[in-house]
N, C-alpha and C positions, 0 to 999 in steps of 0.2 A: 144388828147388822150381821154377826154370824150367826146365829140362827136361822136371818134367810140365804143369807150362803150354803148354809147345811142343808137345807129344803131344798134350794135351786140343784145341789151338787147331788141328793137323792134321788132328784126327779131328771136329772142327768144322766146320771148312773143310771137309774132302769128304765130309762130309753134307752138308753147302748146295750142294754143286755147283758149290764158288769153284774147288776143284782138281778141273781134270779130266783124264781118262784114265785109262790103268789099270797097274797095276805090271806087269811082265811075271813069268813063271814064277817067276825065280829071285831074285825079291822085290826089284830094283834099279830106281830107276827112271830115265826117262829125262833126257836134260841139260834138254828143254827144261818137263818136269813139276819139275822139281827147281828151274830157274832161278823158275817160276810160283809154286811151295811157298814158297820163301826169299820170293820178292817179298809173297805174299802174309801169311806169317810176319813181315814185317819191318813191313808195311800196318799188320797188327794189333796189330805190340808200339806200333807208332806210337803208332795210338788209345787202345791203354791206357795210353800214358802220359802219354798227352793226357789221359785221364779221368782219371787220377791225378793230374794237377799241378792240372786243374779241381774234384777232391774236396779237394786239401790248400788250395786258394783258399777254394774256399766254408767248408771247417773254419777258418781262418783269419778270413775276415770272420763264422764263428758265433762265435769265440771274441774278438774285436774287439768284437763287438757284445753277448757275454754281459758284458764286461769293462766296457763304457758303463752295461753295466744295473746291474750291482754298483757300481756306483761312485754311477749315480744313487739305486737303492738305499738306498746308505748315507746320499747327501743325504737320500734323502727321511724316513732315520731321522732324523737329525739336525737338520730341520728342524721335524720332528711334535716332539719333545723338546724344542725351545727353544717351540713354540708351547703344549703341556703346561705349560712353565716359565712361560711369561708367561699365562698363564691362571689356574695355581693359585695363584699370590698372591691374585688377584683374587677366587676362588672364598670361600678363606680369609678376606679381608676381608667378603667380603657375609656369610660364615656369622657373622663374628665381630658384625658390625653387626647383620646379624638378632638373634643371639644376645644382645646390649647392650638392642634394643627391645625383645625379650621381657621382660626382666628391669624395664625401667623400664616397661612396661606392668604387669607383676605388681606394682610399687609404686607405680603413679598409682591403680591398682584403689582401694588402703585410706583412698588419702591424697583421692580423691575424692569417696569416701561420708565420711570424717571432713570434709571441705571440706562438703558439701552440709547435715550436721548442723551442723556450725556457723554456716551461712548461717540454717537455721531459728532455731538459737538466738537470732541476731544478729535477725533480723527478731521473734519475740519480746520482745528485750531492747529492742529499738528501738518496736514498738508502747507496753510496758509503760513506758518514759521516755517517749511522744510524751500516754500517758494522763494521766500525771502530770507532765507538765510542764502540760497542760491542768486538769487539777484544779488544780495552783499557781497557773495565771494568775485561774484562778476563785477562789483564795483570796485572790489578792495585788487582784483585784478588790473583793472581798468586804470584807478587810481596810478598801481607800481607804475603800470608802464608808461602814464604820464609824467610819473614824476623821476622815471628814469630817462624818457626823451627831456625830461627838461632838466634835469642832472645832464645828460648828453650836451643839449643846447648849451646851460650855463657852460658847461667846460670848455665847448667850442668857444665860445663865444669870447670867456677867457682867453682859453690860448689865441684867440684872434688879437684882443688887446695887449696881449704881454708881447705877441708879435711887432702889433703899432708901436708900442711904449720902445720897445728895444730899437727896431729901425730907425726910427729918426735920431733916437740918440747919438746912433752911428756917426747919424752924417751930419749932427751937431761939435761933436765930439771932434771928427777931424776939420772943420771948417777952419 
């Protein structure tokens, strides 16, 4: 394989014109086309292996820097994963607490129309005792005053007798 490198890169060379002169007949050439050949064959393995130690660098700092990436990578898996984890607890609770408020919303629903009839009941119940504890006081009125015209009456009626009683005694008395 370097051997046809060395051909490819002589037959390179003097196309560009780096090797000049010309072979003679009997296909040999000369010392100082030969010393120029080698020099400039040596110029070139130079550069190529100059490019090659600069290719195996740069593949080295790709492969440095592909190695940064996977690594950060995997932080940044690892990081999305814990922040997933501290989320969905949280998610979890709200759904669980929304899920609590619906439920006790569905039963404040019954127990609020039951509250609101039993408020009217009460207000009802509370008119029909405020009527009639009114009508009582109008009786327990009613009552006094009868029973104070008949405390009246009785006492009349008394002092009428103690009157009767006393009078004839009178006139028993002096007969």
């Amino acid at each position: 394989m370097q051997n046809q490198r060395s051909i490819e890169t002589q037959q390179s060379l003097m196309q560009s014109g780096q090797i000049s002169g010309s072979l003679s007949f009997t296909g040999i050439m000369t010392k100082e086309e030969e010393e120029m050949s080698k020099s400039a064959l040596l110029t070139f393995r130079a550069k190529e292996e100059e490019i090659e130690k600069k290719k195996m660098e740069v593949k080295e700092r790709v492969q440095a820097q592909l190695g940064r990436i996977e690594q950060e990578t995997r932080r940044l898996a690892t990081i999305r994963e814990e922040l997933d984890a501290l989320s969905d607890p949280m998610r979890k609770e709200v759904s669980l607490v929304r899920k609590k408020i619906d439920s006790v919303n569905k039963e404040l629903k019954p127990l609020g129309q039951t509250c609101q009839k039993k408020e009217r009941e009460y207000k009802e119940a509370l008119e029909a005792f405020n009527e009639k504890n009114k009508e009582k006081v109008q009786l327990i009125t009613r009552l006094m005053e009868l029973v104070s015209e008949s405390e009246k009456a009785r006492m009349k009626r008394l002092e009428e007798l103690s009157k009767n009683l006393e009078t004839p005694r009178i006139a028993n008395v002096g007969d």
